[in-house]
SERO-4910 file (N, C-alpha, C, O; in steps of 0.05 Angstrom, whole numbers):
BEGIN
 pado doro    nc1    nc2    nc3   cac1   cac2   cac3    cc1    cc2    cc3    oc1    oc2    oc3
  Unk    A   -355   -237   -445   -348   -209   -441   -320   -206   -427   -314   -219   -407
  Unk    A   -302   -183   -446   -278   -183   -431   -276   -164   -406   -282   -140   -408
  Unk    A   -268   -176   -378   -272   -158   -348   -248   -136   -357   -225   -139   -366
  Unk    A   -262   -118   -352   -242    -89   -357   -215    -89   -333   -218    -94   -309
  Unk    A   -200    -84   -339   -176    -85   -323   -178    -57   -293   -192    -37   -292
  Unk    A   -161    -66   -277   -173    -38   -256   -153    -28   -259   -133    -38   -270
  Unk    A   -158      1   -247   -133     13   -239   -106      4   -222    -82      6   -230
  Unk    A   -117     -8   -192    -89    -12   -192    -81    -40   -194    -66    -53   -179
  Unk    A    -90    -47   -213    -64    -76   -236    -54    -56   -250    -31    -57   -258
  Unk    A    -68    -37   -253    -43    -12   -280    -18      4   -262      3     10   -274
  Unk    A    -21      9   -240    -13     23   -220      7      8   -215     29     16   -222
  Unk    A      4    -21   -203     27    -38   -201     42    -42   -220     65    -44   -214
  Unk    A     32    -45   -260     47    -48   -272     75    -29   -270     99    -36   -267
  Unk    A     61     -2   -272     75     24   -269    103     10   -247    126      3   -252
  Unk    A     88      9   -222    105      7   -195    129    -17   -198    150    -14   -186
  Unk    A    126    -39   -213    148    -69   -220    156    -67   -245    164    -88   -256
  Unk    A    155    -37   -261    174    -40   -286    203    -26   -267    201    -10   -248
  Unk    A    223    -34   -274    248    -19   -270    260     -7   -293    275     12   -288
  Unk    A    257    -15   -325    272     -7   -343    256     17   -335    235     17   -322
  Unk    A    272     40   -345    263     70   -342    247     79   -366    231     96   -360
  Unk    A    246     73   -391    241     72   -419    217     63   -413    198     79   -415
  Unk    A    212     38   -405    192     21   -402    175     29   -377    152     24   -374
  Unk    A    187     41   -362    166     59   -337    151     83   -342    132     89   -328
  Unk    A    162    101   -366    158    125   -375    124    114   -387    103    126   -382
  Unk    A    126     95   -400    109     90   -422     91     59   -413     74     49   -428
  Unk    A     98     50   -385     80     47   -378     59     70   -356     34     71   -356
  Unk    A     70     80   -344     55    115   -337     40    119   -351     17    112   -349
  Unk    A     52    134   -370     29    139   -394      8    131   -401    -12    143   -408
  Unk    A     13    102   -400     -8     87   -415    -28     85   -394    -52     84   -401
  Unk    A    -18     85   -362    -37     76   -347    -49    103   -348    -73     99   -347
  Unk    A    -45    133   -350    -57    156   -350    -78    154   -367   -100    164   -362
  Unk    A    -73    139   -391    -87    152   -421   -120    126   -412   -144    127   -416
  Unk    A    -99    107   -399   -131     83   -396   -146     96   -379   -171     92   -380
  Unk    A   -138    108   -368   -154    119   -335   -170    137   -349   -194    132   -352
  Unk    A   -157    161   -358   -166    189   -371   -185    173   -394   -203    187   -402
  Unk    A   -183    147   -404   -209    139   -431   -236    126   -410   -259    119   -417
  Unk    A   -226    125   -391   -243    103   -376   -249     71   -375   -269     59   -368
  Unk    A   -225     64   -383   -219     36   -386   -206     22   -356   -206     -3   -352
  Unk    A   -195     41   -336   -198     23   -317   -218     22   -294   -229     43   -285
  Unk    A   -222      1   -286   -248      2   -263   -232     17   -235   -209     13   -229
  Unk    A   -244     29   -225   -235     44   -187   -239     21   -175   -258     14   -161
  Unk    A   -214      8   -184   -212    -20   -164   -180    -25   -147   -160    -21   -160
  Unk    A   -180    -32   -124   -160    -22   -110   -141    -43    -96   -119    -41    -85
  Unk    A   -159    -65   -103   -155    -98    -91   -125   -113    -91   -119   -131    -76
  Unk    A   -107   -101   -114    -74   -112   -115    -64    -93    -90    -73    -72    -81
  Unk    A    -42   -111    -81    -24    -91    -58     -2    -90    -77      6   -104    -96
  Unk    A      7    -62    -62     32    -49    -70     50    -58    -63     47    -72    -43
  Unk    A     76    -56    -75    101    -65    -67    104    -49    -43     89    -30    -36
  Unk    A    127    -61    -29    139    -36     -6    169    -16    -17    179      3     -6
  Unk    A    176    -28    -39    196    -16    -57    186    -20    -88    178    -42    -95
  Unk    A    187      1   -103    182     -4   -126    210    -19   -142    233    -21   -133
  Unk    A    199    -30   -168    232    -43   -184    245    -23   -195    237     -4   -207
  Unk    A    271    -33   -187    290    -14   -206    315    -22   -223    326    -43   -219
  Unk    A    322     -6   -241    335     -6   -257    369    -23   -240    373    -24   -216
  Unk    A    389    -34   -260    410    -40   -254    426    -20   -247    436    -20   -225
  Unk    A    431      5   -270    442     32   -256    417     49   -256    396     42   -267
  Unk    A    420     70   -245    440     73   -234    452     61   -208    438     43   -199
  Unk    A    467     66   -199    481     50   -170    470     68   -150    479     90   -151
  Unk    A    452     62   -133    446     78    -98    457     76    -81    465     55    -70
  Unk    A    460     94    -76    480     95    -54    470    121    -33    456    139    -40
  Unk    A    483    117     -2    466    121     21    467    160     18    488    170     11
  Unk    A    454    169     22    460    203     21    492    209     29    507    216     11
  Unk    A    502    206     54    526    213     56    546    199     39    568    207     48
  Unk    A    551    185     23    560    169     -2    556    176    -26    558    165    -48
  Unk    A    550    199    -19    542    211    -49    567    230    -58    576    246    -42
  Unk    A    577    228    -81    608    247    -85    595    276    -99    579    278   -118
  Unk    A    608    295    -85    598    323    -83    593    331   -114    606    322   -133
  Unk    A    577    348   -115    576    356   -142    590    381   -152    596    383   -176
  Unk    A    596    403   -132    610    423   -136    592    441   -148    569    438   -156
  Unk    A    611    469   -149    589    494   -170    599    507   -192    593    529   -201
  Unk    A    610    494   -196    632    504   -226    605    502   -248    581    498   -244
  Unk    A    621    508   -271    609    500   -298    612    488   -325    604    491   -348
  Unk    A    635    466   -303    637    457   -322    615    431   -332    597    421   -318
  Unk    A    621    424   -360    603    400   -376    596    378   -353    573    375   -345
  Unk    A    619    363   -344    619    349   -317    596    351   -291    578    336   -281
  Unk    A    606    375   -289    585    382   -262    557    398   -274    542    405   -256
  Unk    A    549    403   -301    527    404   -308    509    378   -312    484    377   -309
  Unk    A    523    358   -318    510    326   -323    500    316   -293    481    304   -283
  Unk    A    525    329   -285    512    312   -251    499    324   -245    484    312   -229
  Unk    A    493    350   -247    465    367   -231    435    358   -253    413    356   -244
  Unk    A    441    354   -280    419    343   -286    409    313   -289    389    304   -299
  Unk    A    432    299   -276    429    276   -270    412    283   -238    388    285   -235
  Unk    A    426    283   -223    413    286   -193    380    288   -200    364    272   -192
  Unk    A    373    312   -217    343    320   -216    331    299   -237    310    289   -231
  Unk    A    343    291   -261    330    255   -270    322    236   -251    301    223   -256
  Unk    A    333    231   -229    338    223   -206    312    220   -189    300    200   -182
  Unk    A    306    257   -185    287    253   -175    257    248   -182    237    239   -171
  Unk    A    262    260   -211    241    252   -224    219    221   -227    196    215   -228
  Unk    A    252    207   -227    238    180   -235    233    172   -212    214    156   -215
  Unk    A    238    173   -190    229    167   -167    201    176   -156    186    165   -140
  Unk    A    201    211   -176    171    217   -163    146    204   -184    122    208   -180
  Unk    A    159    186   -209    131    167   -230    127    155   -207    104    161   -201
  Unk    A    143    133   -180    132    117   -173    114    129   -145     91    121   -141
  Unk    A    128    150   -126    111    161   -106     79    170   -126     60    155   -121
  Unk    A     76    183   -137     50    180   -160     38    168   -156     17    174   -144
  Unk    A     41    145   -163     29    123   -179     30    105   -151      8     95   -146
  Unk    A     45    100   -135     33     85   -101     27    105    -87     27    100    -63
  Unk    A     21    135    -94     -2    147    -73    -30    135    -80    -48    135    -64
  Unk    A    -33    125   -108    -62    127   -116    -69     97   -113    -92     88   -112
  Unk    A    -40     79   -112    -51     45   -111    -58     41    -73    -71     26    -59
  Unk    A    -48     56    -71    -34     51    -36    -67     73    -25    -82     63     -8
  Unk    A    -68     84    -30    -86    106    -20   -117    117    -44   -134    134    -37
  Unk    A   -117    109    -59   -137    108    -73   -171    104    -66   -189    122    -68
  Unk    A   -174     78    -57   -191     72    -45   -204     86    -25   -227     82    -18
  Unk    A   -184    105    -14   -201    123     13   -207    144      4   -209    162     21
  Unk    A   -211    151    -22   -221    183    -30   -238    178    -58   -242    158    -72
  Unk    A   -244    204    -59   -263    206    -80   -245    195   -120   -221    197   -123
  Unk    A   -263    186   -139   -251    183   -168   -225    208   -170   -205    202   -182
  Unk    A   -227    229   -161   -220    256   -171   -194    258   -162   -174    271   -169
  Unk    A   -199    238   -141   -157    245   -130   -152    226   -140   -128    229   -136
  Unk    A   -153    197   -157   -134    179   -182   -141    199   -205   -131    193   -226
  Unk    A   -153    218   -204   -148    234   -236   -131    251   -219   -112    250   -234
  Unk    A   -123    264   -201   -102    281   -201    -80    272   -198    -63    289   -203
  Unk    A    -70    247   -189    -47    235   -176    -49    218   -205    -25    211   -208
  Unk    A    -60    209   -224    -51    199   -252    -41    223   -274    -28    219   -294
  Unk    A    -50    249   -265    -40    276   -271     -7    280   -268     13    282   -283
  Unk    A    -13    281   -236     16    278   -234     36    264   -243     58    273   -249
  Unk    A     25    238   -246     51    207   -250     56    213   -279     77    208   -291
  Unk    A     34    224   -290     42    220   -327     54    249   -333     56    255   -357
  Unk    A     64    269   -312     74    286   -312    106    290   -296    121    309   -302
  Unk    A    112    276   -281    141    273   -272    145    256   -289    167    259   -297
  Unk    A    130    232   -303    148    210   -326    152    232   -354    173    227   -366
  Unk    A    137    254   -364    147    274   -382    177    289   -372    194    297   -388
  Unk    A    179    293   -341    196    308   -333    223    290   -340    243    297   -352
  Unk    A    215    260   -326    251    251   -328    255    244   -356    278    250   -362
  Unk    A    240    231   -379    239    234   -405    254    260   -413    273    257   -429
  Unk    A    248    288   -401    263    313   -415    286    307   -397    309    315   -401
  Unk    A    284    303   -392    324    310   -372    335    293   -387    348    300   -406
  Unk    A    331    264   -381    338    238   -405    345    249   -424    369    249   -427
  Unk    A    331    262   -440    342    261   -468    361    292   -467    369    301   -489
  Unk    A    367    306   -445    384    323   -439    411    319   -439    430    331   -450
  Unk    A    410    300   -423    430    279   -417    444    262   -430    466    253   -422
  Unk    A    431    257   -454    439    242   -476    459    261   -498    481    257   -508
  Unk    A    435    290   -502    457    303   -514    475    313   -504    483    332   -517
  Unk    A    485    308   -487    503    321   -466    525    294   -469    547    297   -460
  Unk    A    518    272   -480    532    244   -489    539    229   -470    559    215   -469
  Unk    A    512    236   -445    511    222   -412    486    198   -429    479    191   -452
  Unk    A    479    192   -400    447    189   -400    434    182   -376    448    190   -358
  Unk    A    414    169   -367    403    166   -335    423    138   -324    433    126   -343
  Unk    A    429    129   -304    445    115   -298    480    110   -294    496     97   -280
  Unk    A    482    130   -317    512    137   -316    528    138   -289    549    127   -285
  Unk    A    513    155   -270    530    168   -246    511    154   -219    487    151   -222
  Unk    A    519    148   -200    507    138   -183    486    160   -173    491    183   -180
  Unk    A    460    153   -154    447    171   -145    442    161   -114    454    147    -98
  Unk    A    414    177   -112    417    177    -72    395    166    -75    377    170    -92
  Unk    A    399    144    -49    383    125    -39    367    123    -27    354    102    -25
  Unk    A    361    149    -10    336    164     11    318    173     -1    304    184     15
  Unk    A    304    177    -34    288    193    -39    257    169    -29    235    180    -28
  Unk    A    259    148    -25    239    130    -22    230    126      2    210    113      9
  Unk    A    253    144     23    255    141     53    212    145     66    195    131     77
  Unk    A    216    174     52    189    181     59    163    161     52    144    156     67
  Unk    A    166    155     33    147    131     28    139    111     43    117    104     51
  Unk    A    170     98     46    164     72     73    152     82     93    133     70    103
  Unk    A    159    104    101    149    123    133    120    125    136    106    115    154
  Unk    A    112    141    110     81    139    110     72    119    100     53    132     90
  Unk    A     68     95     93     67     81     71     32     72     89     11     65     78
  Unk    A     36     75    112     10     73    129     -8     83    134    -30     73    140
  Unk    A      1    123    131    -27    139    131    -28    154    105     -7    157     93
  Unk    A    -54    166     94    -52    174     74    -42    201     74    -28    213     57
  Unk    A    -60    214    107    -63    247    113    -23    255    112    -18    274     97
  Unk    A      5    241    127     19    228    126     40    231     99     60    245     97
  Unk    A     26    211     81     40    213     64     36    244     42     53    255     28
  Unk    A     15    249     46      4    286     23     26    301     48     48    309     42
  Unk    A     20    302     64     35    318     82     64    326     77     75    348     76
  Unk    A     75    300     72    110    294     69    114    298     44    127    319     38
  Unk    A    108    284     27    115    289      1    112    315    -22    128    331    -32
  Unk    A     80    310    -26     81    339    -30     82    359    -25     85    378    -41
  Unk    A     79    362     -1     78    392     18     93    393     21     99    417     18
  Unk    A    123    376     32    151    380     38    171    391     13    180    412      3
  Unk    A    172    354      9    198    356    -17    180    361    -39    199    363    -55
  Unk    A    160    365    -53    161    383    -79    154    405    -69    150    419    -89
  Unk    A    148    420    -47    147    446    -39    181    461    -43    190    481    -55
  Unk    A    192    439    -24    218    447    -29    232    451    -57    251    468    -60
  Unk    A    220    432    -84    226    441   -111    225    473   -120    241    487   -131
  Unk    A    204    477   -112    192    515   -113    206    534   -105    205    557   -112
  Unk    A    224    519    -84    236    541    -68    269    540    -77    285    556    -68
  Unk    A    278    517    -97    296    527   -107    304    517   -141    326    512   -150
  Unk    A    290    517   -147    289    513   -184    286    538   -196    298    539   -218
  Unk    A    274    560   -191    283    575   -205    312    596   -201    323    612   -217
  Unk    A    319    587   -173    347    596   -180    372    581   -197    393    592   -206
  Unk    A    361    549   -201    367    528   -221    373    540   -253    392    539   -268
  Unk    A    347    550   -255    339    553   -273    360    583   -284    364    589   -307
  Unk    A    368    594   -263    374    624   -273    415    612   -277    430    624   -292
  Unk    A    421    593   -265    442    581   -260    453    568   -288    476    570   -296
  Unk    A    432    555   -299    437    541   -316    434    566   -347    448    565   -367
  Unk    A    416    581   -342    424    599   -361    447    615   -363    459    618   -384
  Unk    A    453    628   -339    480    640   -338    506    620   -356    523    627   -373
  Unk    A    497    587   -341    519    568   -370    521    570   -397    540    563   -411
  Unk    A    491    586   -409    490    583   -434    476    553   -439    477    544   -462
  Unk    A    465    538   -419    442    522   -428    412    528   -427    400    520   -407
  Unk    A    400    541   -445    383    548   -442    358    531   -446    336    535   -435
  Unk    A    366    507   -465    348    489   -461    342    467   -437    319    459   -433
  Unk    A    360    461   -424    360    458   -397    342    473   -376    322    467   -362
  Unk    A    358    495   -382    341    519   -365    304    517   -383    283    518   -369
  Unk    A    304    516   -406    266    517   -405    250    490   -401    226    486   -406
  Unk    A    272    470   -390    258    446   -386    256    432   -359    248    409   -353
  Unk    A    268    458   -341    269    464   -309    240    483   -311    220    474   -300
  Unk    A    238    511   -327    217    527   -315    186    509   -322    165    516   -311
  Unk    A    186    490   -338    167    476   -348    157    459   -317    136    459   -304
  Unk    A    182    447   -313    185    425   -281    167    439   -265    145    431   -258
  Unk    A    177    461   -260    176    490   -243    135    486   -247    119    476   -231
  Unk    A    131    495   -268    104    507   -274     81    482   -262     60    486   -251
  Unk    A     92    459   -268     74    431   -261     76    423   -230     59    409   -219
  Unk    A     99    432   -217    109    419   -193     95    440   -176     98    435   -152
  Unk    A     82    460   -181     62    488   -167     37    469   -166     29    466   -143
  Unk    A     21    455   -187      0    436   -197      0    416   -177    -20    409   -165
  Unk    A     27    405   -174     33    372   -159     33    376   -126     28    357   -112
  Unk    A     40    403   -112     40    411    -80      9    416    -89     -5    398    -81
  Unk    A     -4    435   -103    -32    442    -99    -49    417    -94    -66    416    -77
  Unk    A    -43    396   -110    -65    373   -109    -54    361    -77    -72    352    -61
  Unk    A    -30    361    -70    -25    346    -42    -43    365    -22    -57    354     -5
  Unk    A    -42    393    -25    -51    406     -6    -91    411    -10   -110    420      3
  Unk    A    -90    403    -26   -123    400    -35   -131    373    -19   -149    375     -3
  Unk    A   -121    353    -23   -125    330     -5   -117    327     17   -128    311     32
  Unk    A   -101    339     24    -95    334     58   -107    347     72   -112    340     95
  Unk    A   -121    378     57   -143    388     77   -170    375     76   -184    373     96
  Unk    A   -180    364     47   -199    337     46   -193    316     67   -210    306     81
  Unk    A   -174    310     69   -170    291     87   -178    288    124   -187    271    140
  Unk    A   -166    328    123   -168    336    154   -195    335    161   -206    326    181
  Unk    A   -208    353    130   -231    355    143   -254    333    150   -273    333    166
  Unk    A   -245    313    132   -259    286    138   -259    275    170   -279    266    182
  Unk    A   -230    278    180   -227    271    204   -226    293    225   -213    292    245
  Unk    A   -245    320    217   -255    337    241   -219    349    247   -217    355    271
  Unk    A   -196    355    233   -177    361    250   -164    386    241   -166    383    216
  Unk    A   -155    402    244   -137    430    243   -121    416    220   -104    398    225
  Unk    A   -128    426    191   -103    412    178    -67    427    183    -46    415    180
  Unk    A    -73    463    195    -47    470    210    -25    451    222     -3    441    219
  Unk    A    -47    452    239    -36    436    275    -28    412    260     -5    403    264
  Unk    A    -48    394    236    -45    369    239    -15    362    211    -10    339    203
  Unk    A     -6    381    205     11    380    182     41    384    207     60    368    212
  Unk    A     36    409    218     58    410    232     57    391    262     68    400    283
  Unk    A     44    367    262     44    345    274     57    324    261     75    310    270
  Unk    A     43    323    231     57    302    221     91    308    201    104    292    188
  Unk    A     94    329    205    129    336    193    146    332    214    170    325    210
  Unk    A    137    335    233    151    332    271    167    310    269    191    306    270
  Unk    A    135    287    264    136    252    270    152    248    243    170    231    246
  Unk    A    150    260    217    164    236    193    182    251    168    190    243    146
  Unk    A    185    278    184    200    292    166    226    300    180    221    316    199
  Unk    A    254    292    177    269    291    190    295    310    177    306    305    156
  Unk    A    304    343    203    318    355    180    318    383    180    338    398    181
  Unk    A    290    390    179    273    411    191    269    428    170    288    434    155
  Unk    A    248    435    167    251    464    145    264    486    142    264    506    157
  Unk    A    276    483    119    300    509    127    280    533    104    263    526     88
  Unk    A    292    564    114    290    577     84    317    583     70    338    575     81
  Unk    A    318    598     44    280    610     38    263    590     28    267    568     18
  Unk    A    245    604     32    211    594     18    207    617     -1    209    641      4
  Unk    A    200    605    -24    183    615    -54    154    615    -35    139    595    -37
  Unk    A    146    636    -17    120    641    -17     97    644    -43     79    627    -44
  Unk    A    100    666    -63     84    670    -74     80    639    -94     58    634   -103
  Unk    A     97    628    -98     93    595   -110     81    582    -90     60    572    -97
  Unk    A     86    579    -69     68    562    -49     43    564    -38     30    548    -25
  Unk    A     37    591    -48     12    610    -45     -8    600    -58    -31    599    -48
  Unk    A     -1    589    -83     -6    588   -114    -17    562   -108    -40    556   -116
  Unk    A      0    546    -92      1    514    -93    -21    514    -68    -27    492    -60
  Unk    A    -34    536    -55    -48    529    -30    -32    523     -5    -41    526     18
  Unk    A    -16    518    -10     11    520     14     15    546     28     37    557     23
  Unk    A     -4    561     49      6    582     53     10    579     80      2    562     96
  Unk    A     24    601     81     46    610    110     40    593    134     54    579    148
  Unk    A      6    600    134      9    589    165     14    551    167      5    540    187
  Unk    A     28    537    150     28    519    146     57    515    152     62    505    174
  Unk    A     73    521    140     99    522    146    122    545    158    147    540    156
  Unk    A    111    569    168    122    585    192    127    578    212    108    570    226
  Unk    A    147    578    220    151    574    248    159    539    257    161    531    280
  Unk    A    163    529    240    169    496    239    193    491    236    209    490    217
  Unk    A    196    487    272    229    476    265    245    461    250    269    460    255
***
């Protein structure tokens, strides 16, 4: 009898591909095994502490990053949809090591939502990718920023931690400015751009809800104010502070509401 493969050997595959082509479609595949029931809820491989990456693009440190400007021209439209390729592919691998890395401490239902997610930011940088292409760029062309993994290492220890930072922060923070992206890039006269931002937009409401669905699972497991205990843990590992505005009625949506992030320096 052949031993069914677990999830996270698929999770790691995901996490040590670097070709980007070959990351998209290993995602996938690990979604479609999971979603058939081909892998076992087995948790036993460790995660990298960096996932692999590609030769370009070139990383480089946030303040090293060459400005993008707000013009309109062709130029500075590639680099704004480069930047968000960027982040995309970075968020297949946060995905996919929330569920290798953190898996084991929750119920089947959070690797079906966090395999939701991963096979859903690998659709996202796939559309910019091939944005990019007709634009006669493509992913790697332009250097990108080297902090989006920061948060990862930080939490890489608690789980409550890492839902906290990631999704509740920086894809909260997506909500609160993509659709002015979106209204930006139409004013250029890219409108397909622009409907492959409101798409981002519509899933990335989906991707804070599931963080904020588990971190109050989480609180409540450990008896604690998930309030108090969110604006405890952005204090300790979110560095920066929350600025506005805030897309309330999107964060509303996402379970993200007010009393969570009001008042947080």
């Amino acid at each position: 009898m052949i031993e069914q493969p677990s999830v996270g050997a698929a999770v790691l595959r995901v996490l040590q591909t670097a070709d980007p082509v070959a990351k998209v479609m290993a995602a996938r595949h690990a979604a479609r095994q999971w979603r058939l029931g081909r892998l076992t809820h087995d948790f036993s491989v460790t995660m990298p502490a960096v996932p692999a990456r590609p030769e370009h693009p070139v990383l480089l440190r946030p303040r090293d990053m060459p400005r993008r400007g707000t013009g309109t021209s062709v130029p500075r439209r590639i680099a704004l949809i480069h930047a968000l390729a960027h982040i995309e592919f970075v968020a297949i691998d946060l995905a996919f090591d929330m569920i290798g890395r953190f898996g084991a401490q929750f119920p089947r239902e959070f690797t079906d939502d966090w395999m939701r997610v991963g096979s859903e930011e690998a659709m996202h940088f796939a559309l910019l990718d091939r944005r990019l292409r007709a634009m006669d760029s493509s992913y790697g062309a332009l250097p990108a920023h080297d902090g989006l993994w920061d948060s990862a290492k930080s939490t890489a220890h608690d789980a409550s931690a890492r839902l906290a930072i990631v999704p509740m922060v920086l894809e909260a923070r997506g909500l609160d400015v993509t659709l002015q992206t979106v209204d930006r890039f139409k004013r250029q006269g890219d409108d397909l751009t622009a409907k492959v931002l409101s798409r981002i937009y519509q899933d990335e409401i989906k991707h804070v809800f599931y963080g904020t669905k588990w971190f109050e699972f989480s609180c409540k497991k450990h008896n604690r104010s998930p309030h108090d205990r969110w604006k405890q843990l952005v204090k300790i590992h979110f560095k920066g502070g929350l600025k506005p505005p805030f897309n309330d009625s999107a964060r509303q949506a996402a379970g993200l509401t007010r009393e969570y992030y009001y008042g947080v320096e």
